[in-house]
Backbone as XML, in Angstrom:
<?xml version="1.0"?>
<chain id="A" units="angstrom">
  <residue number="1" name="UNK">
    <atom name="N" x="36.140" y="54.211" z="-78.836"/>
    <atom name="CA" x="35.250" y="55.329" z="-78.561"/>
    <atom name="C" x="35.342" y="55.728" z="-77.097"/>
  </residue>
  <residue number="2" name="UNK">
    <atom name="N" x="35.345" y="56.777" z="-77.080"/>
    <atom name="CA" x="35.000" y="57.546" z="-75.443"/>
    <atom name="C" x="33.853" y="57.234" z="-74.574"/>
  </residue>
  <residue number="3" name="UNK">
    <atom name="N" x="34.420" y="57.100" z="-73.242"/>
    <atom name="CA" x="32.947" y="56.563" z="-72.816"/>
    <atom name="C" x="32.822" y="57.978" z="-72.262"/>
  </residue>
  <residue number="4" name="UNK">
    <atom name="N" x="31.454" y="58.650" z="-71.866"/>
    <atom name="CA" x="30.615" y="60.215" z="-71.782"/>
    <atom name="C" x="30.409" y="60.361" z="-70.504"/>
  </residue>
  <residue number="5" name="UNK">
    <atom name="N" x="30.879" y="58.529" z="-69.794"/>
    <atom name="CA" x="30.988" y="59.111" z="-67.837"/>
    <atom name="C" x="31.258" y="57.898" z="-66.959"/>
  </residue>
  <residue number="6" name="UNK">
    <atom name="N" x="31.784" y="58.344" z="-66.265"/>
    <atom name="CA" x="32.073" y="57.352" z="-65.268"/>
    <atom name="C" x="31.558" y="56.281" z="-65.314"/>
  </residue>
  <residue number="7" name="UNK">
    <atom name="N" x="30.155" y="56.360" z="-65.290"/>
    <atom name="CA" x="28.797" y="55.473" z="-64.967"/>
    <atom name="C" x="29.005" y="54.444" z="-65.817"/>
  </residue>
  <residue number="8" name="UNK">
    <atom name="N" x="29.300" y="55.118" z="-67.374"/>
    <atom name="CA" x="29.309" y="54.083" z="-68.664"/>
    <atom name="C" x="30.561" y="53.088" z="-68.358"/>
  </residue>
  <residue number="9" name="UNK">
    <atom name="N" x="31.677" y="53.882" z="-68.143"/>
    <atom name="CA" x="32.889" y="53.185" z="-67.746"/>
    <atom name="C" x="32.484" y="51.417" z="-66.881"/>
  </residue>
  <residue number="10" name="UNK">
    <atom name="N" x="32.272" y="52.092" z="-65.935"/>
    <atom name="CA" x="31.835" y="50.857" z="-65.018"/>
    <atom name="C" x="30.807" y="49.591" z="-65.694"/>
  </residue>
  <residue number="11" name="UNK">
    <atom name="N" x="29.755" y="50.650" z="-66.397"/>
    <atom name="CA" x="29.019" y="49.834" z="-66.990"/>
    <atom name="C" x="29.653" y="48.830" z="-68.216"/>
  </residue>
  <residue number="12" name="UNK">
    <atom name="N" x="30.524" y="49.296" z="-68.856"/>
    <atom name="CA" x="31.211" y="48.671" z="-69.794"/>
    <atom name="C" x="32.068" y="47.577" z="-68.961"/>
  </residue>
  <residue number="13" name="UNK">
    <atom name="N" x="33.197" y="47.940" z="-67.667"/>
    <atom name="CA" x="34.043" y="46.815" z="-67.027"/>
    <atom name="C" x="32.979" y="46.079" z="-66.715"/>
  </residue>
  <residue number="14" name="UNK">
    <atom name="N" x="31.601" y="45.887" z="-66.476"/>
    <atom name="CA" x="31.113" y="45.092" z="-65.797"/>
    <atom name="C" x="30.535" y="43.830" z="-67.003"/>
  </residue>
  <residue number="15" name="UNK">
    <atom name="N" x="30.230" y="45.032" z="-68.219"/>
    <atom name="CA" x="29.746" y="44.182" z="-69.276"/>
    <atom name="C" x="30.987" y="42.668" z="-69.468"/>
  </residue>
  <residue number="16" name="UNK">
    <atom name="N" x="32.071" y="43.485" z="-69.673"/>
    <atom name="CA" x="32.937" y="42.783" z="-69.927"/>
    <atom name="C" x="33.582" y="41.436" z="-68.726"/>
  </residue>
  <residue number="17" name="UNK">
    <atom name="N" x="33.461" y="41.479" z="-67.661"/>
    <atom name="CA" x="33.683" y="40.621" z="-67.203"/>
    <atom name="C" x="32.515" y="39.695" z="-66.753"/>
  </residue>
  <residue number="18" name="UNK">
    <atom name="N" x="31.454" y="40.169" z="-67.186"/>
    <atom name="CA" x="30.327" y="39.272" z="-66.973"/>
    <atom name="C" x="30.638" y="38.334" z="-68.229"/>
  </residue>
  <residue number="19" name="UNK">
    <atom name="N" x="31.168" y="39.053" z="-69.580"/>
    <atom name="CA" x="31.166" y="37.723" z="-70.482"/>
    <atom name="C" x="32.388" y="37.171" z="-70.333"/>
  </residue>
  <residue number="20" name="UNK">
    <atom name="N" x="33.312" y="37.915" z="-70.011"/>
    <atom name="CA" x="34.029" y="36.960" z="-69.411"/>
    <atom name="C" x="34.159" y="35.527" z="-68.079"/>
  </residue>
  <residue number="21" name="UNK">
    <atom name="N" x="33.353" y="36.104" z="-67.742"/>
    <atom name="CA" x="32.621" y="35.097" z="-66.978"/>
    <atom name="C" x="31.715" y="34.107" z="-67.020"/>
  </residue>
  <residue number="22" name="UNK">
    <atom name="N" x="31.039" y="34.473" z="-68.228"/>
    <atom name="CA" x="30.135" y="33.286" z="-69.169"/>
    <atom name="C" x="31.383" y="32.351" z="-70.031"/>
  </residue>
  <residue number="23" name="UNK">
    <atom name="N" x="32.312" y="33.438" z="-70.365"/>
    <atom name="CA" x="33.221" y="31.952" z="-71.392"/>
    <atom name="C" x="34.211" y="31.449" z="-70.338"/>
  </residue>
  <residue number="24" name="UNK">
    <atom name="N" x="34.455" y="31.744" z="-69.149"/>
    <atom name="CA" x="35.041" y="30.737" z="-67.811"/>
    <atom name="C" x="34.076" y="29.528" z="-67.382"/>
  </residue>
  <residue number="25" name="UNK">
    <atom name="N" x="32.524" y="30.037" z="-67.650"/>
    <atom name="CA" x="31.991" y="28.738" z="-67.769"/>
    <atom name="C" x="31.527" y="27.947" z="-68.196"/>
  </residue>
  <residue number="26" name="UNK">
    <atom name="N" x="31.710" y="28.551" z="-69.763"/>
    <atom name="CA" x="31.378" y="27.526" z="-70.729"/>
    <atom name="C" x="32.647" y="26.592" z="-71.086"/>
  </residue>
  <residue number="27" name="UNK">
    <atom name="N" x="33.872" y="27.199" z="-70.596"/>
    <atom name="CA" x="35.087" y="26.524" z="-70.932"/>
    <atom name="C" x="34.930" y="25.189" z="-70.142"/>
  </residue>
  <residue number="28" name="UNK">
    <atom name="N" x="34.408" y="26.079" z="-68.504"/>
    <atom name="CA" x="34.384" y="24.949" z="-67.470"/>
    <atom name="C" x="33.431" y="23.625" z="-68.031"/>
  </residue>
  <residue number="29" name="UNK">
    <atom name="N" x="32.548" y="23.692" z="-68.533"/>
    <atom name="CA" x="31.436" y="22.627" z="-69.102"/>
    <atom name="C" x="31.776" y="22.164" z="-69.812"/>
  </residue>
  <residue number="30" name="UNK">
    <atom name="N" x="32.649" y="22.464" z="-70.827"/>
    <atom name="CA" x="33.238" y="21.533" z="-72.187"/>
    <atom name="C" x="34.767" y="20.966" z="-71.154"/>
  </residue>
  <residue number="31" name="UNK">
    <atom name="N" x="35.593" y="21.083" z="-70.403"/>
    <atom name="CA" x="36.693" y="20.674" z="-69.767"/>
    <atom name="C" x="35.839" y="19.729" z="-68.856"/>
  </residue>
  <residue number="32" name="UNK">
    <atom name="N" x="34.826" y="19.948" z="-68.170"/>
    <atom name="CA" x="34.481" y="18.710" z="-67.171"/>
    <atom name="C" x="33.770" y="17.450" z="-68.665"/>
  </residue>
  <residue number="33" name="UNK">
    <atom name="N" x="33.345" y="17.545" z="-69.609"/>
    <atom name="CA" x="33.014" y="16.735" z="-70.474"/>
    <atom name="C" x="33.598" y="16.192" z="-71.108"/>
  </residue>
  <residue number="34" name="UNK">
    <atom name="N" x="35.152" y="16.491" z="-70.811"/>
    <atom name="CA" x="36.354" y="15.936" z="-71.494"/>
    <atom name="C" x="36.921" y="15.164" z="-69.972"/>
  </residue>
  <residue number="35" name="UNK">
    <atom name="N" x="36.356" y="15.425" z="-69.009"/>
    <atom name="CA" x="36.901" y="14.911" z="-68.106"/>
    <atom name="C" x="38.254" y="15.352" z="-66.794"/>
  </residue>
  <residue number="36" name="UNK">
    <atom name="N" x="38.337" y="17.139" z="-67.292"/>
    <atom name="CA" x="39.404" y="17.683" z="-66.673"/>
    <atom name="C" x="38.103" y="18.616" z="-65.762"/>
  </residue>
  <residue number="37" name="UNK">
    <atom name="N" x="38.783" y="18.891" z="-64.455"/>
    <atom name="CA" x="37.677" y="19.433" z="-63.539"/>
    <atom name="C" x="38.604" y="20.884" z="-63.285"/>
  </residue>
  <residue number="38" name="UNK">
    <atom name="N" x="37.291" y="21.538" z="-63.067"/>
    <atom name="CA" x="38.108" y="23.033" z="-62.913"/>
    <atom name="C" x="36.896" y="24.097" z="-62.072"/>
  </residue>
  <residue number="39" name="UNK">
    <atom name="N" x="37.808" y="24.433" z="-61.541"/>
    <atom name="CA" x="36.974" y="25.703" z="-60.385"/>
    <atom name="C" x="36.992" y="26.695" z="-60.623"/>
  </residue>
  <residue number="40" name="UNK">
    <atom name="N" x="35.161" y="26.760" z="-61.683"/>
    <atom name="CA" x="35.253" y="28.395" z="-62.769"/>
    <atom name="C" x="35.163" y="29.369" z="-61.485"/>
  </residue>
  <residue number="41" name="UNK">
    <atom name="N" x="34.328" y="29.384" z="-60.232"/>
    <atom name="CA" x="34.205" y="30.440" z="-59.048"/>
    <atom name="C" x="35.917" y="30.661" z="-58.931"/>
  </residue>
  <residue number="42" name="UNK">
    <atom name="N" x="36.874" y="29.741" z="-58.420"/>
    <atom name="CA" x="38.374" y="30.283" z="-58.129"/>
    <atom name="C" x="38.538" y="30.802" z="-59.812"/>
  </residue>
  <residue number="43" name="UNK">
    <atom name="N" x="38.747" y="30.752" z="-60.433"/>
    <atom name="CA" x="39.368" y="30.755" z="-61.926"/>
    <atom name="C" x="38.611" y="32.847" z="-61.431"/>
  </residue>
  <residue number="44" name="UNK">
    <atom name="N" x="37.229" y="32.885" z="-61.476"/>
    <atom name="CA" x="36.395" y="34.362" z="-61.881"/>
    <atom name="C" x="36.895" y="34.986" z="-60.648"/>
  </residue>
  <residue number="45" name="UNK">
    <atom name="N" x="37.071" y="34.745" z="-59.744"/>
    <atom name="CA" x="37.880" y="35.271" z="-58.529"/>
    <atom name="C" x="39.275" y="35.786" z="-58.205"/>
  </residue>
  <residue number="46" name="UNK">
    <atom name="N" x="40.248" y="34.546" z="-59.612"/>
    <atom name="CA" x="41.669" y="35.136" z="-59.207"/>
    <atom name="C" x="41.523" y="36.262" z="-60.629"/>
  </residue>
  <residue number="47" name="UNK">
    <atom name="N" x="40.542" y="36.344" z="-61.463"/>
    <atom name="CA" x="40.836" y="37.419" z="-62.558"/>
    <atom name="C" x="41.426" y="36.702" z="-63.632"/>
  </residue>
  <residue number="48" name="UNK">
    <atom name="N" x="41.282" y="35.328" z="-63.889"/>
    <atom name="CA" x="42.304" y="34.179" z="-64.810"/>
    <atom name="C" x="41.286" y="34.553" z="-66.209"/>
  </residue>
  <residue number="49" name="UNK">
    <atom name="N" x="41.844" y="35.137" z="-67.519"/>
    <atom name="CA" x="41.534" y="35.058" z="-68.737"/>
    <atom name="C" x="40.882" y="33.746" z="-69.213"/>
  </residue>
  <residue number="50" name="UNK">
    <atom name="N" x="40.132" y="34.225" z="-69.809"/>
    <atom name="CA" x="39.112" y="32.645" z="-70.531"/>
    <atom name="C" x="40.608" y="32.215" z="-71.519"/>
  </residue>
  <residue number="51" name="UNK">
    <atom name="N" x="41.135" y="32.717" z="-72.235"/>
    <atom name="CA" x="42.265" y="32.226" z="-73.063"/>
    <atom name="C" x="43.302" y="31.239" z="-72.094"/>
  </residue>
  <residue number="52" name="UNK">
    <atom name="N" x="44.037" y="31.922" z="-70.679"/>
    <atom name="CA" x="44.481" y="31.151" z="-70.014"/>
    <atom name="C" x="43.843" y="29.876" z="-69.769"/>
  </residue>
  <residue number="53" name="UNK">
    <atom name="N" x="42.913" y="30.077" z="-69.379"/>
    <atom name="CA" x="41.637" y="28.867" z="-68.553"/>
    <atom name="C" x="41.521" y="27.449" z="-69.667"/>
  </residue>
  <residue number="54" name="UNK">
    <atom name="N" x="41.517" y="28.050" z="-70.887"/>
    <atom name="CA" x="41.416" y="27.360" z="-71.916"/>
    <atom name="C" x="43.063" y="26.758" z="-72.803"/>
  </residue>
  <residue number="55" name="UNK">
    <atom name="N" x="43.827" y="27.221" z="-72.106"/>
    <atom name="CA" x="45.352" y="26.928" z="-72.459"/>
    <atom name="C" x="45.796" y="25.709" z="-71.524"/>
  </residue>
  <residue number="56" name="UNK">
    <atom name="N" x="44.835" y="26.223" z="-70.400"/>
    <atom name="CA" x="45.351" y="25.205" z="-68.779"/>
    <atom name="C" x="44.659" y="23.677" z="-69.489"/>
  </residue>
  <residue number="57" name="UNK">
    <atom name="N" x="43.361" y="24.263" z="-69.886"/>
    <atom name="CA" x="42.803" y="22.891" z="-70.021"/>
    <atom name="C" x="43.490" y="21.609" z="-71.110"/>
  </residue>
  <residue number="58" name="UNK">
    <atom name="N" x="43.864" y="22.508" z="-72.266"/>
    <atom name="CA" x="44.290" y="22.062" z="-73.106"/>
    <atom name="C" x="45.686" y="21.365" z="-72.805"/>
  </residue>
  <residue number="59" name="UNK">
    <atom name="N" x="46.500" y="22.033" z="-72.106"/>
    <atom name="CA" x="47.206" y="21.162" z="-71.281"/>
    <atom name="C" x="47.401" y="19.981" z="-70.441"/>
  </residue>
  <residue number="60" name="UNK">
    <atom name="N" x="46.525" y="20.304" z="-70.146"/>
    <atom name="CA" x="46.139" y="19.304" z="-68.582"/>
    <atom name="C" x="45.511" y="17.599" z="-69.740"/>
  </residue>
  <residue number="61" name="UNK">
    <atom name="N" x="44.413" y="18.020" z="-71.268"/>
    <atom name="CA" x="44.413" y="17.128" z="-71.877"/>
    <atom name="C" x="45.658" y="16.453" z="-72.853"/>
  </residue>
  <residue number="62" name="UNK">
    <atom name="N" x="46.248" y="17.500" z="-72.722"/>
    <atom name="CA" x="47.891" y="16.823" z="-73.803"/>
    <atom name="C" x="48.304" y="15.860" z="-72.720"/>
  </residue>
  <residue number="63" name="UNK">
    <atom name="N" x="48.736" y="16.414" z="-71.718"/>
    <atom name="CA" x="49.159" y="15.553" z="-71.023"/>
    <atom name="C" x="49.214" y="13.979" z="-70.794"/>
  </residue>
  <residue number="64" name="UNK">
    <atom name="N" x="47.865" y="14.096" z="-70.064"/>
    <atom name="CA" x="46.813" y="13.091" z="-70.184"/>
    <atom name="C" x="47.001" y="11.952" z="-71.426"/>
  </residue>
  <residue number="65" name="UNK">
    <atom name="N" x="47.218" y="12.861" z="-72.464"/>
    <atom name="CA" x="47.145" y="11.740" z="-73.713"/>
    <atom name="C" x="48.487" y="11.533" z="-74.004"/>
  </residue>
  <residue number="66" name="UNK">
    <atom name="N" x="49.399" y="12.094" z="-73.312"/>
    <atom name="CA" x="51.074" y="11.276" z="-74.007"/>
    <atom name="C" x="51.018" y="10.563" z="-72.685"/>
  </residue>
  <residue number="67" name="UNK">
    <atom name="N" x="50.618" y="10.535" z="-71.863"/>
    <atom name="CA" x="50.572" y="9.262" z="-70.203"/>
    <atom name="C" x="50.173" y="8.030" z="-71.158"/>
  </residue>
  <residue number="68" name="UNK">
    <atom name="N" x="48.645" y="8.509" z="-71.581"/>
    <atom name="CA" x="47.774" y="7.295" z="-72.412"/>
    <atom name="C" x="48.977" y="6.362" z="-73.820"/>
  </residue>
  <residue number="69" name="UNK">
    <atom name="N" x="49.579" y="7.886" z="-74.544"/>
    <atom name="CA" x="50.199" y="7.205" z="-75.644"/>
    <atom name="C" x="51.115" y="5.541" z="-75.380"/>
  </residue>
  <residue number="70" name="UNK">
    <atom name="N" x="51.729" y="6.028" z="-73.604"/>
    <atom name="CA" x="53.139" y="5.113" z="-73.341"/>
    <atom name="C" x="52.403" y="3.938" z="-72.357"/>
  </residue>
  <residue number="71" name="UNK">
    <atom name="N" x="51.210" y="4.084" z="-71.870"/>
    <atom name="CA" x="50.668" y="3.227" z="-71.327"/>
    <atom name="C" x="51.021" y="1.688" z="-72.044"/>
  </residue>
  <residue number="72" name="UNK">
    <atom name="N" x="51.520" y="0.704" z="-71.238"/>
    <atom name="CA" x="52.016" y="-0.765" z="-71.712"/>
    <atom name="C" x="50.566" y="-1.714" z="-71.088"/>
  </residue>
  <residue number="73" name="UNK">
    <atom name="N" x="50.361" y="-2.040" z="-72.080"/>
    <atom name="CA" x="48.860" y="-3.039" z="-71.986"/>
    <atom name="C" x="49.174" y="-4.724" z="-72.857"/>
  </residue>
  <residue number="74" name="UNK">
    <atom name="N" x="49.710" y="-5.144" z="-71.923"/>
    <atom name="CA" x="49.566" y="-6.832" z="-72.481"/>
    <atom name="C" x="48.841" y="-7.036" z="-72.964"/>
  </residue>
  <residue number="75" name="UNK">
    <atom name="N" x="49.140" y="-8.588" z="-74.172"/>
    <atom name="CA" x="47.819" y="-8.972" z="-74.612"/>
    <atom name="C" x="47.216" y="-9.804" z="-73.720"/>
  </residue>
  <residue number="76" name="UNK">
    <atom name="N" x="45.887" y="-9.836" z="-74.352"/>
    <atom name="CA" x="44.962" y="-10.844" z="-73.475"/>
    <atom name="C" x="45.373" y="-12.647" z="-73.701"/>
  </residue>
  <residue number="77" name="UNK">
    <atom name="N" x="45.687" y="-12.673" z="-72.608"/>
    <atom name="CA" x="45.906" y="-14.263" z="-72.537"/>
    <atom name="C" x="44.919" y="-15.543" z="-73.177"/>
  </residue>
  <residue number="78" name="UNK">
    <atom name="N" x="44.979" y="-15.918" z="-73.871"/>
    <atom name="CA" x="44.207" y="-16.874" z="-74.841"/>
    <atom name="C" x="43.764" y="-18.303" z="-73.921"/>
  </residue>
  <residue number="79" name="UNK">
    <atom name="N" x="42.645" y="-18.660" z="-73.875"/>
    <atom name="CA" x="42.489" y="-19.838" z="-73.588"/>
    <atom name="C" x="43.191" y="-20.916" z="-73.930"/>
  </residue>
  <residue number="80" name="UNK">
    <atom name="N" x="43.582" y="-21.115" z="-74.885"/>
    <atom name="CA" x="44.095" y="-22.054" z="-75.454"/>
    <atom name="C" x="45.672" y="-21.816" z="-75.417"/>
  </residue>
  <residue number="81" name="UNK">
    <atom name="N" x="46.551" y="-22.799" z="-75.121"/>
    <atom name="CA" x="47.753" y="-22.926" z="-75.106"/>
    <atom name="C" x="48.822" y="-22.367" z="-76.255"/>
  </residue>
  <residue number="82" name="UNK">
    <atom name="N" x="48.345" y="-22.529" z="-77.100"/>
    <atom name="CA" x="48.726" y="-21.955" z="-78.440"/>
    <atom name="C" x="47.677" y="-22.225" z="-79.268"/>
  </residue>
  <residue number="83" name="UNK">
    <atom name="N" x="47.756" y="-21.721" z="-80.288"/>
    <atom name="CA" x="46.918" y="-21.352" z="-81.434"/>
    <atom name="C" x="46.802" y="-22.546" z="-82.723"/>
  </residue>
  <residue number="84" name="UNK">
    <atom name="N" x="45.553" y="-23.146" z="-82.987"/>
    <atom name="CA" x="45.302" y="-24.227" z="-83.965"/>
    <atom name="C" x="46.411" y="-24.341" z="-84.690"/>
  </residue>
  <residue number="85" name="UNK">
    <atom name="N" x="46.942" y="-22.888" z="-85.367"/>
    <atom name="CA" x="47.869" y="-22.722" z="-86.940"/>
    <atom name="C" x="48.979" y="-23.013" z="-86.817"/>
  </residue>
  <residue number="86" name="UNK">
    <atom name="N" x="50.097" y="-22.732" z="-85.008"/>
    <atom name="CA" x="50.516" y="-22.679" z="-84.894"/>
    <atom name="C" x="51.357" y="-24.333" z="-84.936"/>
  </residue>
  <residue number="87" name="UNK">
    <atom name="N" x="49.997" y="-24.953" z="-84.179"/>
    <atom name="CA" x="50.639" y="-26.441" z="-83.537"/>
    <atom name="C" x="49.962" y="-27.343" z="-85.084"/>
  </residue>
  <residue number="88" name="UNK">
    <atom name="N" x="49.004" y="-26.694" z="-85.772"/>
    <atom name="CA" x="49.443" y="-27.673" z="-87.126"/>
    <atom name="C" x="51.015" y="-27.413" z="-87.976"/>
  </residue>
  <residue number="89" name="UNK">
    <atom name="N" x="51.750" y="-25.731" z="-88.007"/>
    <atom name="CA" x="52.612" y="-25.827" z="-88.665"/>
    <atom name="C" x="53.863" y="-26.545" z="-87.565"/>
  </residue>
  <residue number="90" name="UNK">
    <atom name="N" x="53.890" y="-26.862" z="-86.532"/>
    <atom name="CA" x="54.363" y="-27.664" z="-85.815"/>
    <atom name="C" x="54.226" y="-28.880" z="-86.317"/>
  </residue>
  <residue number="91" name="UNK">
    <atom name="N" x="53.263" y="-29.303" z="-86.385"/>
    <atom name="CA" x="52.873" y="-30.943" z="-87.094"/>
    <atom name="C" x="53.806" y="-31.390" z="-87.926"/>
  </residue>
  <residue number="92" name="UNK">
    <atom name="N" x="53.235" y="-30.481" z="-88.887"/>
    <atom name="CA" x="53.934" y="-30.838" z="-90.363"/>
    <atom name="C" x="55.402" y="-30.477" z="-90.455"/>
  </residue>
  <residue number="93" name="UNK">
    <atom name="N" x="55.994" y="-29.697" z="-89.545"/>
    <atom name="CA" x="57.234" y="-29.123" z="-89.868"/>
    <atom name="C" x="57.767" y="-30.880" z="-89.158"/>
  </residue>
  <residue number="94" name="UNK">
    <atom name="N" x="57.335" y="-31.329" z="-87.874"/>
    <atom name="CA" x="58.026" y="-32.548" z="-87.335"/>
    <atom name="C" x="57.794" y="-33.709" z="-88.161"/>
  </residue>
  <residue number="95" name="UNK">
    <atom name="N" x="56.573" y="-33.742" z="-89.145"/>
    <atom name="CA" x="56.453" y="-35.056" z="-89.855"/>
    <atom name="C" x="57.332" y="-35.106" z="-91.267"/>
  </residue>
  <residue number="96" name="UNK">
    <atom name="N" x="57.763" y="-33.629" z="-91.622"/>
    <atom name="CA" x="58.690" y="-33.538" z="-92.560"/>
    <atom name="C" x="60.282" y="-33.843" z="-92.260"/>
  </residue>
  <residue number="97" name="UNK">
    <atom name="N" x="60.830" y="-34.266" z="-91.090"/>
    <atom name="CA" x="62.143" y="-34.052" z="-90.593"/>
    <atom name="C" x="62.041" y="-35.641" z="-90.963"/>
  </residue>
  <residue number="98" name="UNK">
    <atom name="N" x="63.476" y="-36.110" z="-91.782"/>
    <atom name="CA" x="63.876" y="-37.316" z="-91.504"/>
    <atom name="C" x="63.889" y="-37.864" z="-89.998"/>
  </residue>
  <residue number="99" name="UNK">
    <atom name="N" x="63.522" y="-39.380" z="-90.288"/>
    <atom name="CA" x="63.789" y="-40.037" z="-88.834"/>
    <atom name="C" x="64.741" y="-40.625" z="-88.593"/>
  </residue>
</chain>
């Protein structure tokens, strides 16, 4: 539809980047709750699309999780020298061997 004047014009760019500016910071609130930090003031300043903003983030969490996937985590070292099952099938395997 036609806008009927200037005035509306403006009034409409303004509508629109005000909600655009509400979903830069609602993106920002669900990305810091995931733990990725982001600067919705720079983001509404350089003119960055809520779709971008929300592509970056999603990124920035892929990432994150193929680092996590290859992460090498030893096991936890056991008190015990070896394991009850282990040193009974030890037992029996040595009391079965001819002498």
């Amino acid at each position: 539809p036609a806008l009927a004047s200037h005035g509306e014009a403006a009034a409409f760019a303004t509508s629109v980047a005000r909600a655009e500016a509400a979903e830069l910071a609602t993106i920002g609130a669900q990305a810091a709750r995931l733990g990725v930090t982001i600067d919705v003031a720079e983001a509404v300043q350089k003119g960055i699309k809520p779709d971008a903003l929300r592509a970056s983030v999603l990124n920035q969490l892929a990432a994150r999780g193929d680092a996590a996937a290859i992460t090498v985590v030893p096991p936890p070292k056991s008190a015990a020298p070896e394991s009850p099952l282990l040193a009974a099938v030890k037992r029996a395997a040595s009391a079965a061997k001819p002498a």
